[in-house]
Structures are given as structure tokens and as C-alpha cells.
C-alpha positions as CSV (number, residue, x, y, z in Angstrom):
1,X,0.0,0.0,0.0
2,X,2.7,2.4,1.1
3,X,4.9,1.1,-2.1
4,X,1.2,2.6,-4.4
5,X,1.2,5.3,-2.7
6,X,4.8,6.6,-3.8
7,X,4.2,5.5,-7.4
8,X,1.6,7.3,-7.2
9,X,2.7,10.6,-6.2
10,X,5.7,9.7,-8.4
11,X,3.8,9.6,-11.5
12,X,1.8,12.4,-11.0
13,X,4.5,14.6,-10.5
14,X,6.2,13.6,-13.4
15,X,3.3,14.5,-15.7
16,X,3.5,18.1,-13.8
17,X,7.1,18.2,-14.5
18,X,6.5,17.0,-17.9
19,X,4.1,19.6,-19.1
20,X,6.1,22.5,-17.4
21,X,8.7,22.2,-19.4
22,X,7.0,21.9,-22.7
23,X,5.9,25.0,-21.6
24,X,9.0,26.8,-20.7
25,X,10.0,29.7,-23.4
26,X,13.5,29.5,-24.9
27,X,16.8,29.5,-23.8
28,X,18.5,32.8,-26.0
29,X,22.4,33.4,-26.3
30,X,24.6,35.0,-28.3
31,X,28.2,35.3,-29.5
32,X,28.5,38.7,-31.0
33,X,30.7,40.0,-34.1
34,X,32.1,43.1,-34.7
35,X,31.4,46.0,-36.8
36,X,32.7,46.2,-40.0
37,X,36.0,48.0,-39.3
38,X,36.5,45.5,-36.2
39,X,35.1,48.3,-33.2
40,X,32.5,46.7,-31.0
41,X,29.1,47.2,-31.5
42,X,27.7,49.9,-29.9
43,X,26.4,49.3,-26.8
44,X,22.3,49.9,-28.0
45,X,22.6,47.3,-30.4
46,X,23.9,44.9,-27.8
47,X,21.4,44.0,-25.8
48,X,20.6,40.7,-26.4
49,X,16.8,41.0,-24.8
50,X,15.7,42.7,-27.7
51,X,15.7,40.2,-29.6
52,X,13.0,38.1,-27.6
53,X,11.0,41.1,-26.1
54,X,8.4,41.1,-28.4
55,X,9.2,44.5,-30.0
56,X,10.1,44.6,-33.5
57,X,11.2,48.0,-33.3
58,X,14.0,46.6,-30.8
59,X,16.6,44.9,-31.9
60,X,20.0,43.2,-31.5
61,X,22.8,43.5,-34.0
62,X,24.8,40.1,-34.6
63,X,27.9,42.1,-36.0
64,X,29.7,40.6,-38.8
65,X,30.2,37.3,-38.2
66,X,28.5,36.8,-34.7
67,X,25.6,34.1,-34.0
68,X,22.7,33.7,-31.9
69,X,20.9,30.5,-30.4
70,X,17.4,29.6,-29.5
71,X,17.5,26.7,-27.3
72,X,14.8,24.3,-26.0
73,X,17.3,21.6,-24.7
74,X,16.0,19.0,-24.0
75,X,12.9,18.7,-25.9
76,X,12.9,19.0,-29.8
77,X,12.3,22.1,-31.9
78,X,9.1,22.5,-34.0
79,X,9.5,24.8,-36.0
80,X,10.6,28.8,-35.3
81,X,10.7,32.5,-36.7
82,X,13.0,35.4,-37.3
83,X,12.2,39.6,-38.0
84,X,15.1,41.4,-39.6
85,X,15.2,44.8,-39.4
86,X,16.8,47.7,-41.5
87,X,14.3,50.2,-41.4
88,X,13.9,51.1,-44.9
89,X,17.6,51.0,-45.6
90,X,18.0,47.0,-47.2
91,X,19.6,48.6,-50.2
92,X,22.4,50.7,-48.6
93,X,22.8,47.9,-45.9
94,X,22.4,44.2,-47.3
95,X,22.3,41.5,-44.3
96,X,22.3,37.7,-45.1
97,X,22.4,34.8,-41.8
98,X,22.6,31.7,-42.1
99,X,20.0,29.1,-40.6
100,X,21.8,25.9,-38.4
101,X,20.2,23.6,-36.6
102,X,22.6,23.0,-33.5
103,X,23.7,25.4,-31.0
104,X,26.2,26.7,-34.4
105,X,27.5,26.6,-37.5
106,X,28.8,22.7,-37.0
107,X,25.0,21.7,-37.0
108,X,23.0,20.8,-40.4
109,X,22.4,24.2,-42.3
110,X,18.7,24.6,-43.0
111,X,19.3,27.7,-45.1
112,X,20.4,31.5,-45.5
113,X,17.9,34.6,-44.9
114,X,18.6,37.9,-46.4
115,X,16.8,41.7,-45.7
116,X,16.3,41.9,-49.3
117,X,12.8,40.5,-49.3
118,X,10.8,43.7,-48.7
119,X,8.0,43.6,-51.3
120,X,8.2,39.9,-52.8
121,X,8.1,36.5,-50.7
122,X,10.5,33.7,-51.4
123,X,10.8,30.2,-50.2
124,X,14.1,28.2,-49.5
125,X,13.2,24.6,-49.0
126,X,16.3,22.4,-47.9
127,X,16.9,18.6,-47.2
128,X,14.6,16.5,-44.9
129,X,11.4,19.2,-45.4
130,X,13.1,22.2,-44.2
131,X,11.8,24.9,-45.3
132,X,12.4,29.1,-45.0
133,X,9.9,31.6,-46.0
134,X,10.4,35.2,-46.2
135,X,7.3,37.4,-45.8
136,X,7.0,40.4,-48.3
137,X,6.4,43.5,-46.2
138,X,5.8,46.6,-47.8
139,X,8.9,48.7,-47.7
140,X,7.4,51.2,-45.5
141,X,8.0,49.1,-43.0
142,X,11.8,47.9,-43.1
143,X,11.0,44.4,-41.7
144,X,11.7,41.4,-42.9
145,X,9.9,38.4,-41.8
146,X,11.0,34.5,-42.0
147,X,9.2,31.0,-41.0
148,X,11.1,28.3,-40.6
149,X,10.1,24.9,-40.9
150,X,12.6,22.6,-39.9
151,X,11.1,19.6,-41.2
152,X,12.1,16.4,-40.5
153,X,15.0,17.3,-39.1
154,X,15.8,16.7,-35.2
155,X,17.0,19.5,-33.0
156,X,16.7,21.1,-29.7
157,X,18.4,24.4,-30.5
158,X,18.4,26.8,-33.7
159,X,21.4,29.3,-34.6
160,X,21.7,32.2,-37.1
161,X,24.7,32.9,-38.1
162,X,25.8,36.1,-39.6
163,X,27.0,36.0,-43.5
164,X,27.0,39.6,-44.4
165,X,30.7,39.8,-45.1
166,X,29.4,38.6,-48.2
167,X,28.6,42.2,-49.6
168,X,31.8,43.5,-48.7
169,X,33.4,45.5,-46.2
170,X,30.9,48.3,-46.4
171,X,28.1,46.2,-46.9
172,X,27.0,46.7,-43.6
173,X,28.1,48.0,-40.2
174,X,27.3,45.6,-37.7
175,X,26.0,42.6,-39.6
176,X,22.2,40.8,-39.2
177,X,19.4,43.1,-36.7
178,X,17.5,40.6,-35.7
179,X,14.5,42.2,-34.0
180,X,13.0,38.7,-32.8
181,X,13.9,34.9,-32.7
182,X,11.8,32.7,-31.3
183,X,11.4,28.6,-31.0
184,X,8.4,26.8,-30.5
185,X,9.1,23.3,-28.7
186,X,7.8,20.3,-30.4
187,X,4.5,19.3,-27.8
188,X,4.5,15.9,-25.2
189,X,1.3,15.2,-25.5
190,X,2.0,11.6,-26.0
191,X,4.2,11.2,-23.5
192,X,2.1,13.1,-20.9
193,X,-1.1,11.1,-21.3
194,X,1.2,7.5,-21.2
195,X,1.9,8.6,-17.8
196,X,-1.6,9.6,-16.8
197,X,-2.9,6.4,-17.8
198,X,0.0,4.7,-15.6
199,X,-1.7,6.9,-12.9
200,X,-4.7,5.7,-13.2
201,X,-3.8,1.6,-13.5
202,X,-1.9,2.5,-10.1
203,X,-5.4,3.8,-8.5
204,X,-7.2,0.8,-10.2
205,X,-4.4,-1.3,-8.8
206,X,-5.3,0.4,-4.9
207,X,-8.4,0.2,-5.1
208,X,-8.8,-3.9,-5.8
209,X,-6.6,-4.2,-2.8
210,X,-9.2,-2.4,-0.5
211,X,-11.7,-4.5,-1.6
């Protein structure tokens, strides 16, 4: 009886721990680049909060070369979504990042997003399902938007990594703005309701012994 009790308790807390961290937001970090003549970044463009507040008109600057990861360690990333911003400017300042899934650029690359899309949409679709797709805002706006669908492929964390040295020097002065990042985890449901059912055989189990 005392042994069905503790399984009991056991279980159930299991399924609270379970569901708690499906529903825990992401784990953001950052290794940041330089600007384009090697300074630092300026200290408004540093702070990495911006780029998970919820605020588009807030950002964080990767600087050329620099990377940031969304992490939901240890469940599995569903799928996730990016806003550049320029602020009208994409012509004078082209950006580009590349798209990992890992903690960096060692993990499978999923593809490369660019603050060039203002006005069209475009679609990158890479190996396993992946898939990126770039929103066409109006160019009032100086946003760029991207989805990304990872597919099939199997990850806990998601990393852009900044590519703009590909325009040069000048191209740009402190690489890729992103204004948000987030990850959504991949849900438990499964899982959770395995462990209520094991819940409720222990019950069924207690109560055949009272009788």
C-alpha cells in the first residue's frame, strides 16, 4: 500500500514536471561579431533582450560574423521564426544569416535569410522538409519576416549565423538586426497522457486491494 502510494505521487509529478517544461519559453544566447571596421558594437545594439521582447522595433545586431541560439534543450524544436530589421535601408545595408540547426554553424544548415525580401516572398526549402519563407512586407515598413520549418530534421536548439561579409566590407556596419527569434518546442502530448494512464492503473491497482 505504502509502495502505491509513492508510485503514485511519483507519477503524478512527473506529468506536472512534464508539461512544465513543454511550456518553458526558450533558452536565447549570443556570440556577437564586430562591426565592419573591427570596433565593438555599440552598446544599444547589444542588448541581447531585444531580440525576444516582443518588440520589433528593438533589436540586437549580430555584427559581422556573430551568431545567436534559441535553445529548448531538451525537448525538440518544431519549427521557429525570425524579423530582420533595416528600417527602410536594405539597399544601402544588405544583411544575409545563415540558418543551423545545432547550438552553431557545425549543426546541419537549413538555409540562408537575407533583408532583401521587402515587397516579394521567397521560399528556400532544404533537405529533410526544411523549409524558410520570407514574408514580403511593404517597404514602409523595413521588416523582414521569415518561418522556418525545420522539417524532419531533429534538433533542440536553432542558430543564425551572420554572412554579411558577403557584400563586402561596407556592406554593412554591424552585420544581421534581428528584432525577434523565437522557437516553438515540439508538444508531449504523447508522452504526458502514457503517464496519466500509468496513474490511473496505479489507483485501479489500490483500489482492488481495499476490496
Amino acid at each position: 500500500m505504502i509502495m502505491n502510494n509513492i508510485l503514485t505521487k511519483f507519477a503524478a509529478a512527473a506529468v506536472l514536471t512534464l508539461f512544465a517544461t513543454g511550456a518553458s519559453a526558450a533558452t536565447i544566447s549570443a556570440v556577437q561579431g564586430t562591426e565592419a571596421d573591427g570596433s565593438p558594437v555599440s552598446a544599444a545594439r547589444s542588448i541581447l533582450a531585444n531580440a525576444s521582447d516582443g518588440d520589433v522595433n528593438t533589436f540586437y545586431s549580430l555584427g559581422i560574423g556573430g551568431s545567436i541560439t534559441a535553445s529548448v534543450s531538451p525537448l525538440d524544436v518544431a519549427g521557429a521564426s525570425a524579423v530582420e530589421v533595416t528600417f527602410n535601408n536594405s539597399a544601402g545595408f544588405p544583411e544575409a544569416a545563415k540558418v543551423y540547426a545545432g547550438t552553431d554553424s557545425s549543426g546541419q544548415l537549413l538555409g540562408e535569410i537575407f533583408n532583401l525580401a521587402s515587397g516579394v516572398s521567397t521560399t528556400f526549402t532544404g533537405l529533410l522538409g526544411s523549409s524558410i519563407v520570407a514574408s514580403g512586407n511593404t517597404p514602409s515598413t523595413g521588416f523582414t519576416s521569415f518561418l522556418i520549418n525545420i522539417g524532419l530534421v531533429e534538433t533542440s536548439a536553432l542558430t543564425l549565423v551572420d554572412t554579411t561579409i558577403q557584400f563586402g566590407p561596407t556592406g554593412s556596419k554591424d552585420g544581421f538586426d534581428v528584432g525577434e527569434f523565437s522557437v516553438t518546442p515540439v508538444p508531449l502530448p504523447a508522452a504526458g497522457w502514457m503517464l496519466l494512464v500509468g496513474v490511473g492503473g496505479l489507483a485501479a491497482m489500490r483500489r482492488r486491494q481495499r476490496v
